[in-house]
C-alpha positions in Angstrom: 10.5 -60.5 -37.8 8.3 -59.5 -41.0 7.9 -61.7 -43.7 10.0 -60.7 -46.7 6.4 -61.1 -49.0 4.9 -58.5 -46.0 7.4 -56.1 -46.9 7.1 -56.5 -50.6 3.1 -55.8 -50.0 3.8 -53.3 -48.0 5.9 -51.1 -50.8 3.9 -52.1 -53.3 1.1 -50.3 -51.4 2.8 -47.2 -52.5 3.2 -47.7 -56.2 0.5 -45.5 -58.7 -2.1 -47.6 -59.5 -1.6 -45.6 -63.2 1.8 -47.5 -63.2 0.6 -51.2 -62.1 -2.5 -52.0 -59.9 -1.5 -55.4 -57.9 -4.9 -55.6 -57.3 -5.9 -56.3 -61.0 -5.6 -59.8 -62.7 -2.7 -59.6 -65.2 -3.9 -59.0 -68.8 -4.4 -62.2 -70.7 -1.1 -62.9 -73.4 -1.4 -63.8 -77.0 -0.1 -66.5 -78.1 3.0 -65.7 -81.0 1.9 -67.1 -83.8 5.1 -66.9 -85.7 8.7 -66.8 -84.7 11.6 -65.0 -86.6 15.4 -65.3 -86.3 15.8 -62.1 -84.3 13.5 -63.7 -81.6 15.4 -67.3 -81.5 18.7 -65.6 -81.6 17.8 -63.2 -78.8 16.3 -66.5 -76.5 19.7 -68.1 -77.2 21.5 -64.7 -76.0 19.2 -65.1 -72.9 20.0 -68.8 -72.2 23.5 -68.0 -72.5 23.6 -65.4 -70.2 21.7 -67.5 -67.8 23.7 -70.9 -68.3 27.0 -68.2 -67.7 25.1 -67.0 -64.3 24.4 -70.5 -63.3 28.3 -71.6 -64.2 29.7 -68.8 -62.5 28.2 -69.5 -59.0 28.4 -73.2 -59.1 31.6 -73.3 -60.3 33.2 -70.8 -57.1 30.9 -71.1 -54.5 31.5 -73.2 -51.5 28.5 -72.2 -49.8 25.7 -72.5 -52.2 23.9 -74.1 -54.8 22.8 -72.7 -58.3 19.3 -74.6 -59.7 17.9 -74.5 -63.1 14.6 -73.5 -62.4 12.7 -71.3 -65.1 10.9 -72.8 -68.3 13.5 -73.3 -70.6 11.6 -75.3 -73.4 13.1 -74.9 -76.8 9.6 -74.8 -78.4 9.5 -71.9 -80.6 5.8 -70.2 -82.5 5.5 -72.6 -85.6 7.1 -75.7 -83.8 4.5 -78.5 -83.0 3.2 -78.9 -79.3 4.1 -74.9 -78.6 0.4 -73.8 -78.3 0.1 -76.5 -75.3 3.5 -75.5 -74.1 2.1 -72.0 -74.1 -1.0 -72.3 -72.8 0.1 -75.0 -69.9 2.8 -71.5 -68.9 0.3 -69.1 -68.8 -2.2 -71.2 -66.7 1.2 -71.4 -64.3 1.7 -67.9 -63.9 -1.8 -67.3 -62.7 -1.5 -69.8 -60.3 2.3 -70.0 -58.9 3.4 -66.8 -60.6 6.7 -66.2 -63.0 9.7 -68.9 -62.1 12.8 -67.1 -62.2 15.7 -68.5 -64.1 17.8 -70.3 -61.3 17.1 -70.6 -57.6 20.1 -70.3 -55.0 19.8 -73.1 -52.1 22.5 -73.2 -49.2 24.5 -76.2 -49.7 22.5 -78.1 -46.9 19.3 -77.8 -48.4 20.4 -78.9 -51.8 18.5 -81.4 -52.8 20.6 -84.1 -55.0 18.4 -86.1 -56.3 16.8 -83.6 -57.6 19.6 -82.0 -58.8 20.5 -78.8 -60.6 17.6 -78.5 -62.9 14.3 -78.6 -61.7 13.0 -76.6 -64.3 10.7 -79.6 -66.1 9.1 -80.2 -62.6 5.7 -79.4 -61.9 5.3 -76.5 -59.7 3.0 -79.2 -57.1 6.0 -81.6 -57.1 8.6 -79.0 -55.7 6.6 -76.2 -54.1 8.0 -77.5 -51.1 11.5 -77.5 -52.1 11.2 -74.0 -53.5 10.3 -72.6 -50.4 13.4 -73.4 -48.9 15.6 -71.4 -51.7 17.5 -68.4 -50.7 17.2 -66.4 -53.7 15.4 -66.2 -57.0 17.6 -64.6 -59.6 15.6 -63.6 -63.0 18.4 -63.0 -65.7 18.2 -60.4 -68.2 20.7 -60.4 -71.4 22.2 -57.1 -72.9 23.8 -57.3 -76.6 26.8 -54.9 -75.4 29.6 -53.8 -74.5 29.1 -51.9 -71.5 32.8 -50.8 -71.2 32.8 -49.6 -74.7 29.3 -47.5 -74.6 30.3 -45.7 -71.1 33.5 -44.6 -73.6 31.1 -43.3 -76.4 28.2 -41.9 -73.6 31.3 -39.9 -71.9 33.0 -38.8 -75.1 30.0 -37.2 -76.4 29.2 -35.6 -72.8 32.9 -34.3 -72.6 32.9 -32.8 -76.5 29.7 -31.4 -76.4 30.5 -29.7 -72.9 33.4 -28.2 -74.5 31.6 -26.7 -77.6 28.5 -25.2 -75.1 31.0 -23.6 -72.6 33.2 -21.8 -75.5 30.0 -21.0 -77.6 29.1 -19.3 -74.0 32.4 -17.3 -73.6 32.0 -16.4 -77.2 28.3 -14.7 -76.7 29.4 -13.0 -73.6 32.3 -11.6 -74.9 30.8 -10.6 -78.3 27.1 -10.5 -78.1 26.4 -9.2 -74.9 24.9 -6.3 -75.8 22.5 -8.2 -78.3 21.3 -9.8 -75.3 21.0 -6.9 -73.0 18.6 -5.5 -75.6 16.8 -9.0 -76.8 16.9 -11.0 -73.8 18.8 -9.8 -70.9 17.9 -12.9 -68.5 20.1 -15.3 -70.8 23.2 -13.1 -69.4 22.7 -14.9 -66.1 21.9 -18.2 -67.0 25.1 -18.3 -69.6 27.4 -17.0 -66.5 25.8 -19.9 -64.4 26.5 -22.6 -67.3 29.8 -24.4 -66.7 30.6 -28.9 -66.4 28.3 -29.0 -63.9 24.9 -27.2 -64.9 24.8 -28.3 -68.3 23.5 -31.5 -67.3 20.4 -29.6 -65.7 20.1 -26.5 -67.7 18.1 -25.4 -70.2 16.3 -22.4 -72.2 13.8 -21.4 -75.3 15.9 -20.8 -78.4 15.2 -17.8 -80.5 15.2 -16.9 -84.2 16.4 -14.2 -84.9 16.9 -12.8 -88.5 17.1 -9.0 -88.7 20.6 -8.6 -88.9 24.1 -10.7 -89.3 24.8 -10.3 -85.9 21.6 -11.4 -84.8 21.4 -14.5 -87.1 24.9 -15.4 -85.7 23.8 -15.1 -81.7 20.9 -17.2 -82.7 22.9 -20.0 -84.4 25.3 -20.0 -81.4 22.3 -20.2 -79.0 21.0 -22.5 -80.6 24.3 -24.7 -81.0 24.3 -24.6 -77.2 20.5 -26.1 -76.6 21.5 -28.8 -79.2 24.9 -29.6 -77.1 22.4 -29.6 -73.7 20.1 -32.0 -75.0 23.0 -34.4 -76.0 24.6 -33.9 -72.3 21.2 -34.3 -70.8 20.0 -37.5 -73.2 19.6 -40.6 -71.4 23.0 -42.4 -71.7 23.6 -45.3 -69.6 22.6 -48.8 -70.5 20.1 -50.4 -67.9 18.1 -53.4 -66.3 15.0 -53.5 -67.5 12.6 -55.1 -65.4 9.3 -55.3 -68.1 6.0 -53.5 -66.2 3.5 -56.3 -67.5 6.5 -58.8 -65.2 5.9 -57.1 -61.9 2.9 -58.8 -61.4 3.7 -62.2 -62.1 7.1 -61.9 -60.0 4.8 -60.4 -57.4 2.7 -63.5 -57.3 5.7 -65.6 -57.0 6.7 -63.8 -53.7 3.5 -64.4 -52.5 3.2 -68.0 -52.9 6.7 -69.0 -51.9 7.9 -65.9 -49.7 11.5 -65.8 -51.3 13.7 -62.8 -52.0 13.9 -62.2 -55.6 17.3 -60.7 -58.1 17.6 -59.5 -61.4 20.9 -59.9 -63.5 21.1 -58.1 -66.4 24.5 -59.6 -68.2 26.1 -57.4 -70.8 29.1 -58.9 -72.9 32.0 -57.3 -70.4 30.5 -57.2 -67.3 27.3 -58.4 -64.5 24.4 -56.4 -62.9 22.5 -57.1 -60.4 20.1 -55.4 -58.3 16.8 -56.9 -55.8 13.5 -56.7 -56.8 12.4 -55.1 -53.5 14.5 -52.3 -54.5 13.2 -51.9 -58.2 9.7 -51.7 -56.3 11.1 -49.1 -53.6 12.5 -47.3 -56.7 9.4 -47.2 -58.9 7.2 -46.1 -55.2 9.0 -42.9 -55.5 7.8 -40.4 -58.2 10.2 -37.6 -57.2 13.0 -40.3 -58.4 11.5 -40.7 -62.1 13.4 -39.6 -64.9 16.7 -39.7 -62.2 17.3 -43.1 -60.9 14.8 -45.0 -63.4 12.8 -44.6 -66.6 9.8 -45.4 -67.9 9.5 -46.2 -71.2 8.1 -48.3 -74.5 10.8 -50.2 -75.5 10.8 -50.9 -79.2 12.8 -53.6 -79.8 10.4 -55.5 -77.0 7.0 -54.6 -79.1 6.8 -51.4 -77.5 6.0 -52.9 -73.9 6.4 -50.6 -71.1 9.7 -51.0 -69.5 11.3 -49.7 -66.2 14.6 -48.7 -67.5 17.2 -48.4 -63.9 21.3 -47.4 -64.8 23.0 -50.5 -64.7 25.6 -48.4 -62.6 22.9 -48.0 -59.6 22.8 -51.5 -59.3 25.5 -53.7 -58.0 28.5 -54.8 -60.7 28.7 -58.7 -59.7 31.1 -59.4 -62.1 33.8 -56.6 -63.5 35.2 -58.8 -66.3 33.2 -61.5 -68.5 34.7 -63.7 -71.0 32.7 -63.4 -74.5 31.1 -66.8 -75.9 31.9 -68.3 -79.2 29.0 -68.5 -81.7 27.8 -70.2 -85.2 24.7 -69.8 -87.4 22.0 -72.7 -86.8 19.6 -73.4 -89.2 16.0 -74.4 -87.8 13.1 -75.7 -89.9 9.5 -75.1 -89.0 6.5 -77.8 -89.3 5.7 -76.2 -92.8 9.2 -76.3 -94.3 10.2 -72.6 -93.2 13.7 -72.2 -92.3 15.2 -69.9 -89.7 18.6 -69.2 -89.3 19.7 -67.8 -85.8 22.9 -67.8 -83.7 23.7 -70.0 -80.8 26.4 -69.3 -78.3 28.6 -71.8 -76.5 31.1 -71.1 -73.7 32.1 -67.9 -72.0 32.6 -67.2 -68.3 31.2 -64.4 -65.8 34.1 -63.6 -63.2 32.1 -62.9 -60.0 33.0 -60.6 -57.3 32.6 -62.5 -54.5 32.0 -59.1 -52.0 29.7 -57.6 -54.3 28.0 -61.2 -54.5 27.3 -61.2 -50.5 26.3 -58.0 -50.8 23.6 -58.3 -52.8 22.3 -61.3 -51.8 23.2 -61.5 -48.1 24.6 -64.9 -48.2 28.2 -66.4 -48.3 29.6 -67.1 -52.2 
């Protein structure tokens, strides 16, 4: 039987080197040197999405065992003792690799005394221990309402179908011979457009100016192409596995040879989908643009980002309970304040099938 980190070699063999070489060294990481609210308040989203992850399975399985095991140091830029903190996590990553949030054990090999939060322990201490996890799960945070933005996503697909189909029975039935003089292949390609092709379709708008009729067959065409691109935009919300992370999760695998998750958590609902699939995934040009995108994402200082439809993974919880929250107000070594929000509470309601599923194991 191959070794799971064989197989995970094996498709990374296939990725574009353009994308990410496995080969190279990981670039070198700057340290922050100043932290803002927006930044605490989005690590606090991230711990509570992971604490709500950790709850969730610890709190219904009989099976296994949920452990703290990512570095979860509240040190922020500006705080005294982060630039050791920082620098002591760097060295880490080139030697063991990037810790994912919690670990999953089977109940046997649980480890009690040292219990459900390793995450302070030198990697040397508990390489050992690690080894004999079933599952790393990195968790990802989403500020939304997943529910609510498939509404909007579908509401603009639906309206704007609507307005491209009748602006199309309204050419053929009034501008057709326009056409037939100006551009007599659009005849085709507006019989062919209907709910199905306008989410592949797409033509060259023309100007036209000459006369009335003219400028109105433009404006209409060109009312179409705007409907198209806002079928056709991008509009699912997604995990987001960071490029600059496959690496370090990569190295991970290697030294300890266990299966690794993401979770992306959203406000309503839970995602989940296996690293070896996000590699399998990114292996395959042909499925770019399609089943994942590849992109800068700005509110992550433009870092390139694998972008996969949170509906291609697996939904491991179809309801979540929202958290309450409160300002907190944080002062920095040099008297700067910082006021962020903290959340408390909440609960993820896991499916327990879709749960097995993904990570072959018994809730």
């Amino acid at each position: 039987m191959r070794l799971y980190k064989d197989i995970i070699n094996h498709i990374c063999k296939n990725i574009h080197t353009g994308l990410i070489d496995f080969a190279e060294p990981r670039s070198e990481a700057s340290m922050p040197t100043q932290a803002s609210s927006e930044f605490i308040t989005n690590k606090q989203q991230g711990d509570w999405a992971e604490d709500v992850i950790f709850r969730a399975i610890n709190d219904n399985s009989k099976n296994i065992v949920a452990v703290r095991y990512g570095k979860s140091d509240d040190l922020v830029a500006g705080d005294a003792g982060f630039e050791q903190f920082f620098n002591d996590y760097q060295n880490e990553l080139d030697v063991i690799g990037k810790r994912p949030d919690i670990l999953l054990f089977n109940k046997k090999d649980f480890d009690a005394n040292l219990g459900y939060d390793i995450s302070s322990k030198k990697s040397a201490e508990i390489g050992e221990y690690v080894t004999k996890a079933i599952a790393g799960i990195e968790v990802r945070s989403s500020a939304f309402l997943i529910n609510k933005y498939t509404e909007e996503a579908n509401r603009v697909v639906r309206e704007n179908t609507e307005t491209a189909i009748r602006l199309k029975d309204e050419i053929l039935s009034d501008y057709i011979d326009l056409l037939e003089q100006k551009r007599p292949e659009m005849i085709e390609l507006l019989q062919s457009l209907n709910e199905v092709s306008v989410r592949s379709i797409d033509f060259s708008a023309t100007s036209w100016r000459s006369s009335q009729r003219l400028q109105e067959l433009s404006s209409k065409l060109s009312n179409i192409k705007k409907c198209l691109k806002a079928i056709q935009k991008r509009n699912s919300l997604s995990i987001t596995p960071k490029v600059e992370d496959l690496k370090v999760v990569h190295k991970w695998i290697m030294t300890y040879n266990v299966p690794h998750y993401y979770v992306q958590v959203f406000f309503d609902k839970v995602y989940g989908i296996s690293f070896m699939h996000i590699l399998e995934l990114i292996s395959n040009p042909g499925l770019e643009d399609d089943k994942y995108f590849i992109e800068q994402d700005t509110k992550n200082q433009n870092k390139t980002t694998i972008k996969i439809p949170s509906q291609d993974g697996t939904c491991l919880a179809q309801a979540v309970a929202e958290p309450d929250h409160h300002s907190v107000r944080k002062e920095l070594n040099k008297g700067r304040l910082l006021f962020y929000v903290k959340f408390d509470g909440g609960k993820a309601f896991l499916d327990k099938q879709e749960f097995d599923s993904l990570f072959g194991c018994s809730l």
